[in-house]
C-alpha positions, -999 to 999 in steps of 0.1 A, spaced: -14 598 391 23 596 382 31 562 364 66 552 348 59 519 327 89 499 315 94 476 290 118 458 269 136 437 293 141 401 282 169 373 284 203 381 264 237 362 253 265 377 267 277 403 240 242 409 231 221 443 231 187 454 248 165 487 244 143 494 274 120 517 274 100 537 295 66 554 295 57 583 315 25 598 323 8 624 351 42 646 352 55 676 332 81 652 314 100 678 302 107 696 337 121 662 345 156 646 347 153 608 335 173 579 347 178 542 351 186 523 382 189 488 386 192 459 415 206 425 410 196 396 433 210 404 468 224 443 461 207 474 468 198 494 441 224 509 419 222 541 396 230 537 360 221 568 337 208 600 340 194 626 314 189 659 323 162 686 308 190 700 283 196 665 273 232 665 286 237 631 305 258 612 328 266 575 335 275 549 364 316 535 354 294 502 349 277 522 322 298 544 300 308 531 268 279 507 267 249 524 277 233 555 260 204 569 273 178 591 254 146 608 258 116 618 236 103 648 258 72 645 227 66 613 232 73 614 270 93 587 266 129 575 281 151 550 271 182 527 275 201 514 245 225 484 265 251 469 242 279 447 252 259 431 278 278 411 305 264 384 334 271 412 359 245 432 340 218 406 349 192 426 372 159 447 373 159 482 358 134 507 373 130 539 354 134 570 377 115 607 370 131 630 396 122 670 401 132 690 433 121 666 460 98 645 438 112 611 429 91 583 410 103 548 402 88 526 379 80 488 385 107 474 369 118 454 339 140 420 344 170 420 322 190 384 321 225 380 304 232 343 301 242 319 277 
């Protein structure tokens, strides 16, 4: 049974930082490319970061300069490191496992940028 388990969402000032993180179990982790998605209220759901098997890794324009992504291929374990966090980055991030034609999502962690 494949299950991608976030965490680490939470409410934020504007400027502020986050670290989600995201457990993975029931696939070879390592065969894997990694990512983040996310949907605010009303919007479908929007690609953020990517990681691939090599490590290399690619982000949404929303994303670069803010955003890193990592992965623990050990610990089968992804993350996102969000600094400079703005309003607009208010919505709920689903981690993504993605191989060939298989695609899992996690259940999602909230993430709120507010004063």
């Amino acid at each position: 049974q494949v299950q991608l388990v976030e965490s680490g969402g939470g409410l934020v000032q504007p400027g502020g930082s986050l670290r989600l993180s995201c457990a993975a179990s029931g696939i070879m982790f390592s065969n894997y490319i990694m990512g983040w998605y996310r949907q605010a209220p009303g919007l479908q759901r929007e690609w953020v970061a990517r990681i691939l098997r090599s490590g290399s890794t690619n982000y949404a324009n929303s994303a670069e300069g803010r955003f890193t992504i990592s992965r623990d291929n050990a610990k089968k374990m992804v993350y996102l490191q969000m600094n400079s966090l703005k309003p607009e980055d208010t919505a709920v991030y689903y981690c993504n496992a993605t191989f060939g034609s298989r695609e899992y999502f996690g259940q999602g962690t909230q993430v709120t940028v507010s004063s």
